[in-house]
gemmi code that builds the backbone of each chain (N, CA, C; Angstrom):
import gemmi

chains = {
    "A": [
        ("UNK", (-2.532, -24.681, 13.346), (-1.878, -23.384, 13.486), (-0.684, -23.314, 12.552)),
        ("UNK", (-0.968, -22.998, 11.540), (0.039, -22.719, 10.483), (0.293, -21.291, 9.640)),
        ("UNK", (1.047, -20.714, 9.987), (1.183, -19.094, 9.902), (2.119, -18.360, 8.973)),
        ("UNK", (3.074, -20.272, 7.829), (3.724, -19.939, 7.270), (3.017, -19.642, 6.030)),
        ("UNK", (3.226, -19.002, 4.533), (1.905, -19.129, 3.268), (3.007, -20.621, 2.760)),
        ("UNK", (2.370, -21.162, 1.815), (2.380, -22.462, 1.547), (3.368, -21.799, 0.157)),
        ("UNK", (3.334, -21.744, -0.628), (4.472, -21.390, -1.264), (5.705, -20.734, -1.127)),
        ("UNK", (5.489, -20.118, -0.807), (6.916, -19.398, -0.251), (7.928, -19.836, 0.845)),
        ("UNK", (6.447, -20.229, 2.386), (7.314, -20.379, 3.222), (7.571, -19.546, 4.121)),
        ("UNK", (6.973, -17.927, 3.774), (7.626, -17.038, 4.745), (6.654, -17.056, 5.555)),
        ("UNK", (6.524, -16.391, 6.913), (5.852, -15.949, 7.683), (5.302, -14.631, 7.777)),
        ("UNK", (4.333, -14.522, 9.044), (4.127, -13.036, 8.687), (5.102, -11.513, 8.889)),
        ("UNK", (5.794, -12.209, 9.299), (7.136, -11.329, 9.473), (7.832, -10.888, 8.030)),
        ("UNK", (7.935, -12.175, 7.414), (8.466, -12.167, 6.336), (7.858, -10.979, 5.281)),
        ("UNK", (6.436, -12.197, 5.206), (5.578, -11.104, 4.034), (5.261, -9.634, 4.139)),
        ("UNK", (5.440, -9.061, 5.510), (5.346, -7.425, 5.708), (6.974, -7.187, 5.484)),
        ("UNK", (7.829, -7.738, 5.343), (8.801, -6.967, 5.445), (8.724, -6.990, 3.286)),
        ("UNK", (8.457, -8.023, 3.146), (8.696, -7.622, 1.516), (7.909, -6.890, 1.178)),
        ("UNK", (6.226, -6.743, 1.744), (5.573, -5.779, 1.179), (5.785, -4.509, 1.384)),
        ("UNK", (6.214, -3.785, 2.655), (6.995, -3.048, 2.945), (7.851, -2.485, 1.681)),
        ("UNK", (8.849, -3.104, 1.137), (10.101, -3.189, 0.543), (9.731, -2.781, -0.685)),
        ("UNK", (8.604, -3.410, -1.222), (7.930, -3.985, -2.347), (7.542, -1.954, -2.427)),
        ("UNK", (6.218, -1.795, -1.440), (5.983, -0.630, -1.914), (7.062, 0.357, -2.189)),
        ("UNK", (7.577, 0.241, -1.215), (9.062, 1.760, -1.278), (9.320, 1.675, -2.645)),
        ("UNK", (9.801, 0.130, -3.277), (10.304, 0.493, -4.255), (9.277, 0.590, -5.556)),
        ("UNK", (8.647, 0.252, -5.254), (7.425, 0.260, -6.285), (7.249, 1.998, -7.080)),
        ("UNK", (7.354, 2.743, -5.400), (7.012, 4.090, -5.962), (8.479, 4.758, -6.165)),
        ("UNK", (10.039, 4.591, -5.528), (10.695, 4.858, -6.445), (10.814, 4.752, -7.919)),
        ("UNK", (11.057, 3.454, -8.109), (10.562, 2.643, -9.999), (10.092, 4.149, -10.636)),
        ("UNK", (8.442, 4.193, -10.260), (7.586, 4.979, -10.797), (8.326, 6.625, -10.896)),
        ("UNK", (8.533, 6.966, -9.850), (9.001, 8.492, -9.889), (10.620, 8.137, -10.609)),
        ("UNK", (11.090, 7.441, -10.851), (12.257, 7.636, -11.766), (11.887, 7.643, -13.316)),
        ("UNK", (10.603, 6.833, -13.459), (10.165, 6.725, -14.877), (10.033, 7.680, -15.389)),
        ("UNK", (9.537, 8.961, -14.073), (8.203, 9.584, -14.650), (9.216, 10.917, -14.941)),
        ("UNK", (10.643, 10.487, -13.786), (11.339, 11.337, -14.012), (12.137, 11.781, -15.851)),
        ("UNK", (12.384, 10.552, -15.948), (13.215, 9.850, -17.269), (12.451, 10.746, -18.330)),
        ("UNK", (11.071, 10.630, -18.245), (10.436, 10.784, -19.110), (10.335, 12.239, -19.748)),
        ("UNK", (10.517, 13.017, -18.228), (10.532, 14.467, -18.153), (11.180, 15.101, -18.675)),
        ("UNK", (12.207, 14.150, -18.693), (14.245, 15.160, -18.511), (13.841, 14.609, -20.466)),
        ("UNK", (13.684, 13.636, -20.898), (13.534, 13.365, -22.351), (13.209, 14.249, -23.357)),
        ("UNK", (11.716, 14.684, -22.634), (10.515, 15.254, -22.986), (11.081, 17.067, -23.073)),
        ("UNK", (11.858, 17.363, -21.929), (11.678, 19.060, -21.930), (13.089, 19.229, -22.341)),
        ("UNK", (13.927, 18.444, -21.864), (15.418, 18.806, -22.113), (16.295, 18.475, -23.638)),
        ("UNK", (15.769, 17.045, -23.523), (16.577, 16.113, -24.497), (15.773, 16.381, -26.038)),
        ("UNK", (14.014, 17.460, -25.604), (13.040, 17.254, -26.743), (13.378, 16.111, -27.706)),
        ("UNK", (13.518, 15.316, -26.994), (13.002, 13.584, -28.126), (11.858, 13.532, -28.382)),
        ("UNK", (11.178, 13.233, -29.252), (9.668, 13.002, -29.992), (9.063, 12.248, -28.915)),
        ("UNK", (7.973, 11.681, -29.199), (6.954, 11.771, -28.368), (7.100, 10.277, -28.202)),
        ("UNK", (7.035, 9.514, -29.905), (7.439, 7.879, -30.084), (8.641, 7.576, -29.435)),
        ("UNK", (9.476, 8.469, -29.178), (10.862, 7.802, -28.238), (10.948, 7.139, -26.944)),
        ("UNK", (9.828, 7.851, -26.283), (9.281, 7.463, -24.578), (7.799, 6.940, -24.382)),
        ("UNK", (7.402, 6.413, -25.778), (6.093, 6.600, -25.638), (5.667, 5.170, -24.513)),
        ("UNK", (6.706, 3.867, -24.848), (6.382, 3.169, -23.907), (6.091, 3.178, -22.660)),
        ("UNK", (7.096, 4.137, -22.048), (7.473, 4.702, -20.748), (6.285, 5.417, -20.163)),
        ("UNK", (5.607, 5.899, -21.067), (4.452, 7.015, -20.927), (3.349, 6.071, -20.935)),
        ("UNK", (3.209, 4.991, -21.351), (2.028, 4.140, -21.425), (2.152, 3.046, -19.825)),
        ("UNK", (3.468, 2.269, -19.752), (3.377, 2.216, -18.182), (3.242, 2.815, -17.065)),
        ("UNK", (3.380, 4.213, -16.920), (3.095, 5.401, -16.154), (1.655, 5.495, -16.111)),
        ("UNK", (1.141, 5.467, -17.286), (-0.368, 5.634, -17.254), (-1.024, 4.115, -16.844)),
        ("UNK", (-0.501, 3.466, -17.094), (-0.937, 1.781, -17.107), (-1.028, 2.158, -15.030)),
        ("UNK", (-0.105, 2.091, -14.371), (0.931, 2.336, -13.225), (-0.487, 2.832, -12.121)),
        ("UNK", (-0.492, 3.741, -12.920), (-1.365, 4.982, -11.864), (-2.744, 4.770, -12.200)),
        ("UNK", (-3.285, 4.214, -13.103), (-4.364, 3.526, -13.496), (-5.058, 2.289, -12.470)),
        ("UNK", (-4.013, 1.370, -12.479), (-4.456, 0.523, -11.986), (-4.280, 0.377, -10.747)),
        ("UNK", (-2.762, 1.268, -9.970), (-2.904, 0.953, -8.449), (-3.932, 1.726, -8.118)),
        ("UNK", (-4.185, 3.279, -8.240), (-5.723, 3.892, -7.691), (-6.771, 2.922, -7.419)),
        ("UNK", (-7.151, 2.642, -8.708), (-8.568, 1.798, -8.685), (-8.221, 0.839, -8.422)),
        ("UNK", (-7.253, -0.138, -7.739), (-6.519, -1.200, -6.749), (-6.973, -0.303, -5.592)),
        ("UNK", (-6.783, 0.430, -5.270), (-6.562, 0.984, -3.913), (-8.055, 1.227, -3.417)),
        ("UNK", (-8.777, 2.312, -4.306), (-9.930, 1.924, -4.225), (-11.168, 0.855, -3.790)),
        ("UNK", (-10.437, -0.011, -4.696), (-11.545, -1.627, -4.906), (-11.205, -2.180, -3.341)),
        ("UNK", (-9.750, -2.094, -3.228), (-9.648, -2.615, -1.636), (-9.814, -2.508, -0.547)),
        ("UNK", (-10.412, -0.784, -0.643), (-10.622, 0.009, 0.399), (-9.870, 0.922, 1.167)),
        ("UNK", (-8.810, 0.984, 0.033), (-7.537, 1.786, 0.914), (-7.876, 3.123, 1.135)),
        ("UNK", (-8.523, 3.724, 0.676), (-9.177, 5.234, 0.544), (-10.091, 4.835, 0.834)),
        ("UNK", (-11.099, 5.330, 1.810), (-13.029, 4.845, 1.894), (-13.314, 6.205, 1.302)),
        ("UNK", (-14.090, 5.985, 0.787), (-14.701, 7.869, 0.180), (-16.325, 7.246, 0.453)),
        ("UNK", (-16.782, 8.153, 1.708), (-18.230, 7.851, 2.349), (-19.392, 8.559, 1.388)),
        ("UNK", (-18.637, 9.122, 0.841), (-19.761, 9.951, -0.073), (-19.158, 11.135, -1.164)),
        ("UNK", (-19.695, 10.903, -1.903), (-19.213, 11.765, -3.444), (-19.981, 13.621, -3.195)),
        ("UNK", (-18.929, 14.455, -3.170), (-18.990, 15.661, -3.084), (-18.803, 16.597, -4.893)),
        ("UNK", (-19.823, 16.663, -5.307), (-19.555, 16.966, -6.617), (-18.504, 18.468, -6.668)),
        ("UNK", (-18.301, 18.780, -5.711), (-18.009, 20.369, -5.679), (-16.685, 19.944, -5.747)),
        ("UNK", (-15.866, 19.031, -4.369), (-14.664, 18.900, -4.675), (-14.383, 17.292, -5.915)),
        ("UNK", (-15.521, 17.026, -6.636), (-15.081, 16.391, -8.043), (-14.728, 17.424, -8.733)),
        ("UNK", (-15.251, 18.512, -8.760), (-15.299, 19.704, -9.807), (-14.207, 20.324, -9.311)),
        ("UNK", (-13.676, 20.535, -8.432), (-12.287, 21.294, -8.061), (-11.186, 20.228, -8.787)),
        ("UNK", (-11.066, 18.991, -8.554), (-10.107, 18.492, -8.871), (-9.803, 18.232, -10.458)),
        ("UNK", (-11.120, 18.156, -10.795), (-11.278, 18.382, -12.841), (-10.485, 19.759, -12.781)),
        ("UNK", (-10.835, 20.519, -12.595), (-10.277, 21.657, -12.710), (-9.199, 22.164, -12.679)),
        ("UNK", (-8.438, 21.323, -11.492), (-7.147, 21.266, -10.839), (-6.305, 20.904, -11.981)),
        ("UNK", (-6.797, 19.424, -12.333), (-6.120, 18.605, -13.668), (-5.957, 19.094, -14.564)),
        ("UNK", (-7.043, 19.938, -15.320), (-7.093, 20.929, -16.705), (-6.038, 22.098, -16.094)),
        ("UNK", (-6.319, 22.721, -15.352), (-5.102, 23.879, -15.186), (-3.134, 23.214, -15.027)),
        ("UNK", (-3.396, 22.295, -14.410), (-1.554, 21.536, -14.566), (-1.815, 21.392, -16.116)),
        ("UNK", (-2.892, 20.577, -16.387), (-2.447, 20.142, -17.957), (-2.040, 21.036, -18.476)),
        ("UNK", (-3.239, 22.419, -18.730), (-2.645, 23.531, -19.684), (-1.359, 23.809, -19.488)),
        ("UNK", (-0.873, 23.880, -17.962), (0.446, 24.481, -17.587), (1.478, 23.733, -18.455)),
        ("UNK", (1.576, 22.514, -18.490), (2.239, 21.102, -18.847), (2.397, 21.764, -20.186)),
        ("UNK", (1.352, 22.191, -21.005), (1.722, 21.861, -22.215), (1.865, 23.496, -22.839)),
        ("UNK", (1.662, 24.303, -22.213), (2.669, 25.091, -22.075), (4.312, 25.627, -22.178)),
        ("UNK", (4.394, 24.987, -21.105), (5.906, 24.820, -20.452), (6.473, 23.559, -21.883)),
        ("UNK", (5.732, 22.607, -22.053), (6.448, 21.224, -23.057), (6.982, 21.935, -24.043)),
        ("UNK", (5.585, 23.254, -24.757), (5.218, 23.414, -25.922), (4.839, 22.398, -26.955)),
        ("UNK", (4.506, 21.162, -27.126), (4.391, 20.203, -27.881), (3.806, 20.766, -28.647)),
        ("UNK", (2.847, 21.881, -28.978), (2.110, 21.766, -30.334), (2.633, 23.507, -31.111)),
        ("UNK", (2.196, 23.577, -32.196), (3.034, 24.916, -32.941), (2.005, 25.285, -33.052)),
        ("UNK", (2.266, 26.657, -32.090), (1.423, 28.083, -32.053), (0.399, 27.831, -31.167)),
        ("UNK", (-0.753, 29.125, -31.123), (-1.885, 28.481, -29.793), (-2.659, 27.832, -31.043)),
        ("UNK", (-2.692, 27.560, -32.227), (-3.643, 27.188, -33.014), (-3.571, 25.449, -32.474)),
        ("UNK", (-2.677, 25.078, -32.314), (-2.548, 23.624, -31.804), (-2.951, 23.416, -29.959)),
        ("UNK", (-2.827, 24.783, -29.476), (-2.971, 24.771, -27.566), (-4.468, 23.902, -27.880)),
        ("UNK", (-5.497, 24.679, -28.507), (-6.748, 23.910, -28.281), (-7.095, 22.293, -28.077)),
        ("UNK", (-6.883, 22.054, -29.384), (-6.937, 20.654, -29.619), (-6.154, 19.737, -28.589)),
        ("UNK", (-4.806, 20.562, -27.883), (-4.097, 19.672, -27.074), (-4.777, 19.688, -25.906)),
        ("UNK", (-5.657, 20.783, -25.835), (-6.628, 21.291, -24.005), (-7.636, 20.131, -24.390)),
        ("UNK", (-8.627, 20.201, -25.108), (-9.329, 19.063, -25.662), (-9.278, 17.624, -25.268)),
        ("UNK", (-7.771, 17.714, -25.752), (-7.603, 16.040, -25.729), (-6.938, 15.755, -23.645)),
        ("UNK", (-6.442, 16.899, -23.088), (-6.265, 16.873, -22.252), (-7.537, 16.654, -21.088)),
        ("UNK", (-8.893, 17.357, -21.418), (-10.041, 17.616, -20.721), (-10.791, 16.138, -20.834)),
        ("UNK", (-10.697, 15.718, -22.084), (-11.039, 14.334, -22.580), (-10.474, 13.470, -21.933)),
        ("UNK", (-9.699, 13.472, -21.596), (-8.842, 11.974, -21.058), (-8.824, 12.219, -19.372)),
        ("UNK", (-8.874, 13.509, -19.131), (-9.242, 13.390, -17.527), (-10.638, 13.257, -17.118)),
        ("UNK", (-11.841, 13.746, -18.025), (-13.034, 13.603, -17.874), (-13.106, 11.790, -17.338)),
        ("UNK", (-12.689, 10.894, -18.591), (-12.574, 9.418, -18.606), (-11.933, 9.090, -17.020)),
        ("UNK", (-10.644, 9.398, -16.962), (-9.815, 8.975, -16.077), (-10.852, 9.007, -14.716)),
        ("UNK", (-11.232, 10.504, -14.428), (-12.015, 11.025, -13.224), (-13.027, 10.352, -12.982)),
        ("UNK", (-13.828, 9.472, -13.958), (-15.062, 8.781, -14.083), (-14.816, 7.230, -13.899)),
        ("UNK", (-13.340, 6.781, -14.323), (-13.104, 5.737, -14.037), (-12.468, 5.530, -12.416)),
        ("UNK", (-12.259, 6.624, -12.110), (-11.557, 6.296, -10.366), (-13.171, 6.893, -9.667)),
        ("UNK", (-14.191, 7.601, -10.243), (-15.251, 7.773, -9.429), (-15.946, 6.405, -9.378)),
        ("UNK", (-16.242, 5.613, -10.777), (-16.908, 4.513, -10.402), (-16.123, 3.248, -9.610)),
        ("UNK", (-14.678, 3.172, -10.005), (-13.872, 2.405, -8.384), (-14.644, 2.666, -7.279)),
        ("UNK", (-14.247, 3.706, -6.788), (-14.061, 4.057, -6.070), (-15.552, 4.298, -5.334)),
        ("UNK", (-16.898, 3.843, -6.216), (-18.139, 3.708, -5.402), (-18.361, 2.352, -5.443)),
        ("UNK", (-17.527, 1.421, -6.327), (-18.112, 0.208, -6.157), (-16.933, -0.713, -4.780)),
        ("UNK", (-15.771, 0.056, -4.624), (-15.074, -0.536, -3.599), (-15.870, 0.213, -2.222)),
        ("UNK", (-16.482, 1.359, -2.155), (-17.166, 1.871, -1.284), (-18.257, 0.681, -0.819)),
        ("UNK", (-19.163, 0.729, -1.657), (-20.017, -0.595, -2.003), (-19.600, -2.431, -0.991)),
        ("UNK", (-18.608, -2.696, -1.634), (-17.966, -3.629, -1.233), (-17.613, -3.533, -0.003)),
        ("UNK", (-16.709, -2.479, 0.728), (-16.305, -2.241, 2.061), (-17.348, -2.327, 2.899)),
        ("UNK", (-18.880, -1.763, 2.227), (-19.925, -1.962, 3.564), (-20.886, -2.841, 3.563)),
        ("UNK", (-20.300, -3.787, 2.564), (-20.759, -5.315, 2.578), (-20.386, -5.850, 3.430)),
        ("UNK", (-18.939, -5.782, 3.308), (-17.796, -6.814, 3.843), (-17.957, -6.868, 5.256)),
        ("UNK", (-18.341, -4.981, 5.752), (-18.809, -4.772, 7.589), (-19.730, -4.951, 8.165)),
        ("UNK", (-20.136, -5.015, 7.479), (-21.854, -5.055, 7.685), (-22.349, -6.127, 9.166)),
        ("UNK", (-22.641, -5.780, 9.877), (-23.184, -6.568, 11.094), (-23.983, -7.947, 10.446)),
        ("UNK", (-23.176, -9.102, 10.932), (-23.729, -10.506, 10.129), (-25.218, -10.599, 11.069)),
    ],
    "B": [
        ("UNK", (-0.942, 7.377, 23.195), (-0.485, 6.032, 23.498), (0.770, 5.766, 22.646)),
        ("UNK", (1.975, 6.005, 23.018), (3.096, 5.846, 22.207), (3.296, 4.085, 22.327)),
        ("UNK", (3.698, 4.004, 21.028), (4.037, 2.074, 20.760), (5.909, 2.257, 21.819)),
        ("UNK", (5.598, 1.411, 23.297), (6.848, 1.245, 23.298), (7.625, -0.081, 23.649)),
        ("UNK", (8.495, -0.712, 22.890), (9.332, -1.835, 22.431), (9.775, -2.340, 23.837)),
        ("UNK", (9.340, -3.283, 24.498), (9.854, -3.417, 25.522), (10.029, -5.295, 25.313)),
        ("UNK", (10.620, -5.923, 26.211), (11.097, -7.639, 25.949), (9.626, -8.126, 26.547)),
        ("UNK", (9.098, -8.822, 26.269), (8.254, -9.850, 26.324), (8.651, -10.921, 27.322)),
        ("UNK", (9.186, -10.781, 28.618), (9.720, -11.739, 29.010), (8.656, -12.787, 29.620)),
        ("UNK", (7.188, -12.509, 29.500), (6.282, -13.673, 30.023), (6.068, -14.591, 29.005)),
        ("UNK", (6.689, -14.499, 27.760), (6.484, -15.090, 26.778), (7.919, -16.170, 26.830)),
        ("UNK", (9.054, -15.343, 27.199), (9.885, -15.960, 27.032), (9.985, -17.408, 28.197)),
        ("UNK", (9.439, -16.372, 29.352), (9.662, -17.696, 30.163), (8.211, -18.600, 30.086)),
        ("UNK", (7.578, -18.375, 29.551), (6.588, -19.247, 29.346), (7.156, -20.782, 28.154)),
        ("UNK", (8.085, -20.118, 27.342), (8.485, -20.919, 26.798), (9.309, -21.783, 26.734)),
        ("UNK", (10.122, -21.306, 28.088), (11.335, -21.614, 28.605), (10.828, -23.486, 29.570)),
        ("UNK", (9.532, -22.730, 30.266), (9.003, -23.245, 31.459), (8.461, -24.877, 30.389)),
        ("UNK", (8.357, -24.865, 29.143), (8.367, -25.908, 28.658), (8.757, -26.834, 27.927)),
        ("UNK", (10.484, -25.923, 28.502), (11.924, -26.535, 27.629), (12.123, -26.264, 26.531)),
        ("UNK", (11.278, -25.500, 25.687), (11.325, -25.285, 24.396), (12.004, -24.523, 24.074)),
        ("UNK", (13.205, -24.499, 23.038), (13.978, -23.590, 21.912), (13.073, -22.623, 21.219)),
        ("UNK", (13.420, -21.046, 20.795), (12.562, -20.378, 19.853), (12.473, -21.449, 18.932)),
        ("UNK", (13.605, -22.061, 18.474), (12.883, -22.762, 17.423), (11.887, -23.972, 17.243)),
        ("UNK", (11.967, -24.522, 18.894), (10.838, -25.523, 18.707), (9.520, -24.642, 18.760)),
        ("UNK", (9.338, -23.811, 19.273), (8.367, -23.046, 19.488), (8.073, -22.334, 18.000)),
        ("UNK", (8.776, -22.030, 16.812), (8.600, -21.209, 15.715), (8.073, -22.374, 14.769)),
        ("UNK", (8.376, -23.603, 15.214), (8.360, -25.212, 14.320), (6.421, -25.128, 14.236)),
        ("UNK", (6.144, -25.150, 15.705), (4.903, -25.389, 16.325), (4.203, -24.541, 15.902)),
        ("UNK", (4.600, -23.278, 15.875), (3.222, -22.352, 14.608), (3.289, -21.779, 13.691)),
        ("UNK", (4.305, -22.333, 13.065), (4.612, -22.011, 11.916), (5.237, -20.629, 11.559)),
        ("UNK", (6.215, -20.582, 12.108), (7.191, -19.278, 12.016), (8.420, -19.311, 11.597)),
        ("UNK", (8.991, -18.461, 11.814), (10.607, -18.422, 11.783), (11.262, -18.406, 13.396)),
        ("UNK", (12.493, -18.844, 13.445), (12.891, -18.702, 14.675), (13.393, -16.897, 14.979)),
        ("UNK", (13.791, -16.502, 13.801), (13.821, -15.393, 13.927), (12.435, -14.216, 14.295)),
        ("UNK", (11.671, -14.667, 13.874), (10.197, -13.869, 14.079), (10.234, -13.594, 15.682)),
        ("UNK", (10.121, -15.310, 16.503), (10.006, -15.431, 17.678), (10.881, -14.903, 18.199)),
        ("UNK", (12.170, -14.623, 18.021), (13.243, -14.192, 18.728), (12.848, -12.465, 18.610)),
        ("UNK", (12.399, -11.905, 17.697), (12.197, -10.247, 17.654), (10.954, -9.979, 18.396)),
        ("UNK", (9.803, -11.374, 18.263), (8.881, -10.563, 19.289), (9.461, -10.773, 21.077)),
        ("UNK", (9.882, -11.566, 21.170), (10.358, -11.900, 22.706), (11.042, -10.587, 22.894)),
        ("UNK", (11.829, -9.858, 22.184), (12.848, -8.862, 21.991), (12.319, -7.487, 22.162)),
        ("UNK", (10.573, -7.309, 21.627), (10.035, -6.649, 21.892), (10.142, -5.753, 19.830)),
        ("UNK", (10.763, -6.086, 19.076), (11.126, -5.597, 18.045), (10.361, -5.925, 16.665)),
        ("UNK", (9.236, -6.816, 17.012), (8.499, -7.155, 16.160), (7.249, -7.050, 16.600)),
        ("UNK", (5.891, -6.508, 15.910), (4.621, -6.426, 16.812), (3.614, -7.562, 16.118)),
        ("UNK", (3.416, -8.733, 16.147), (2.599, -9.642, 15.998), (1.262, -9.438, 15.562)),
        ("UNK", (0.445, -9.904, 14.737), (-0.549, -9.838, 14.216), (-1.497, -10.488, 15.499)),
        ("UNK", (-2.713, -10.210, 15.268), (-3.612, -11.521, 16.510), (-3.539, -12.795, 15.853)),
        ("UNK", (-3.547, -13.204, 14.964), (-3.727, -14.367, 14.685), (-2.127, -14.518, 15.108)),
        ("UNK", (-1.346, -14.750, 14.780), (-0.262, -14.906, 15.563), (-0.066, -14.690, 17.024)),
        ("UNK", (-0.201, -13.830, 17.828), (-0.473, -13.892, 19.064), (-1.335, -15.339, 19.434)),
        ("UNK", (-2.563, -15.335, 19.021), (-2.958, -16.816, 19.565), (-2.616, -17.652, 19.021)),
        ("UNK", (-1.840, -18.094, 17.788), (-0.932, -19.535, 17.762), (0.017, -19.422, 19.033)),
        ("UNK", (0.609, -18.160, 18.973), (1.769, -18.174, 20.451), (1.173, -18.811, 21.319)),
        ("UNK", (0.215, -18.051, 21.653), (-0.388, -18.610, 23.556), (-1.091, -19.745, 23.380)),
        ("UNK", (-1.813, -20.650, 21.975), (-2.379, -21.687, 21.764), (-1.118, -23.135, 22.617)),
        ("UNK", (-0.120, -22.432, 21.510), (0.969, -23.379, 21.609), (1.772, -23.396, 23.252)),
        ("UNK", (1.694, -22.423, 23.728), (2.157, -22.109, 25.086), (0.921, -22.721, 26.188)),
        ("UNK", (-0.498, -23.107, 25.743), (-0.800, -23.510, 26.679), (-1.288, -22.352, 27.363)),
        ("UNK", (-1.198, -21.262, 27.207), (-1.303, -20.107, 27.922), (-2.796, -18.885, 27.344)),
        ("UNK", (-3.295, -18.202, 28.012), (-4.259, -17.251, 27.571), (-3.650, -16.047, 26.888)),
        ("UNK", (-4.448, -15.562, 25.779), (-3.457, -14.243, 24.926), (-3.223, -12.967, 26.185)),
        ("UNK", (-4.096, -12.648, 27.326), (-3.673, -11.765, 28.019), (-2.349, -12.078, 29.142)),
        ("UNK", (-2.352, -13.251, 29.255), (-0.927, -14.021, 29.634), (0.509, -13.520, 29.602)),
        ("UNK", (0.453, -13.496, 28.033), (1.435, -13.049, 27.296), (1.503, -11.839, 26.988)),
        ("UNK", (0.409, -11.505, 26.636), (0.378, -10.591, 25.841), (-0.015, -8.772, 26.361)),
        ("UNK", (-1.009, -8.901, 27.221), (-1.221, -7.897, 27.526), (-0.835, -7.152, 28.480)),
        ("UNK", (-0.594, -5.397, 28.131), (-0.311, -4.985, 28.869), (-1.519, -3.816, 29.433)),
        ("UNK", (-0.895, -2.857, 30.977), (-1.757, -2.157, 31.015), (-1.575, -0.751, 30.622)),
        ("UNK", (-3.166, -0.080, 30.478), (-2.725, 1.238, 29.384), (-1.211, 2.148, 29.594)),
        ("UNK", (-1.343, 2.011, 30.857), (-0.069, 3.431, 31.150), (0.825, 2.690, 30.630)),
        ("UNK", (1.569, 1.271, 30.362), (2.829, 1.096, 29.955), (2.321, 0.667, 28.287)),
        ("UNK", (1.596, 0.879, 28.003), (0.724, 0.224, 26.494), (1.401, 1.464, 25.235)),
    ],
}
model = gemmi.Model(1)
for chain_id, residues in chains.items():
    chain = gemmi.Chain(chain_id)
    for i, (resn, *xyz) in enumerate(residues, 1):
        res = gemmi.Residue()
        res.name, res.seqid = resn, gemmi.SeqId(i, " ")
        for name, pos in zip(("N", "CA", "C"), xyz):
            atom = gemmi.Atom()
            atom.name, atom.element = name, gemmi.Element(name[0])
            atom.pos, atom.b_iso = gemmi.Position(*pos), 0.0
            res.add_atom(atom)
        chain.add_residue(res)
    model.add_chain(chain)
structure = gemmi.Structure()
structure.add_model(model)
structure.setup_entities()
């Protein structure tokens, strides 16, 4: 009966209170980044290379805890509803347009396109990469229950 | 079913009843003395696997200690 983890030492008391701790701050971190990035981006209009790091851990960030969350089962999604996949593509393309809108990043609507494009493109990917998580942690979860 | 925090005192005197310190008792399954002192306290809610190192080490059954009935649950 040993209930301490072997490296650390803590107990289970311990380890929920840091994970606890851990998340809170995990998602402050994130919403200050994302904040930083904003106030840069619309206020300060710094170029794009100024924050671009910032913008790549954000994406890195939200990338990998989803499909973390997913794979582990933190979300079960029992079954894929193409209607609300298609609402939420949709959802994404309309903030985006809004986003880049409001940014203005590109000169004139002759540039809106290409930026909708590259916006529709990268959520198409994104949406396809948290759909296939998110059926293979499905997958996994009703392995794992499965009556031995 | 509201979670409500109440002292654990069958735990405590179970532990008492075999001279043991929280901390000899936190030694024995690998805890903190503090852990043991918040669940006795009612301020910490124990995992099962922890619950039965408790009552392993106590000599005692997990409903012993541990359980209560629905209306005070």
């Amino acid at each position: 009966m040993h209930n301490k983890a072997k490296l650390t030492g803590l107990d289970e008391r311990g380890r929920d209170s840091i994970k606890t701790i851990a998340s809170i701050m995990y998602f402050i971190n994130l919403q200050v980044i994302i904040f930083d990035v904003l106030i840069r981006q619309i206020f300060l209009k710094q170029d794009y290379h100024d924050f671009e790091d910032l913008a790549v851990i954000i994406v890195f960030n939200a990338l990998v805890f989803l499909i973390a969350v997913f794979w582990k089962g933190g979300i079960t999604i029992p079954r894929f509803n193409m209607l609300t996949i298609g609402a939420v593509y949709v959802a994404i393309l309309i903030i985006g347009s809004l986003l880049g809108v409001l940014i203005g990043r590109f000169s004139g609507w002759g540039g809106y396109w290409p930026y909708l494009g590259r916006v529709a493109g990268v959520s198409a990917i994104l949406l396809c990469i948290y759909i296939l998580a998110a059926w293979l942690g499905n997958r996994r979860m009703n392995k794992l229950s499965e009556e031995q | 079913m509201g979670q409500q925090q109440t002292t654990n005192l069958r735990m405590r005197s179970a532990r008492a009843a075999l001279g043991w310190t929280q901390q000899d008792l936190a030694a024995a399954i690998g805890a903190t003395r503090q852990t043991i002192g918040l669940i006795e306290n009612g301020l910490y809610n124990p995992s099962l696997k922890l619950c039965l190192s408790i009552a392993h080490a106590l000599n005692k059954k997990l409903d012993d200690l541990f359980w209560e009935e629905a209306s005070n649950a």
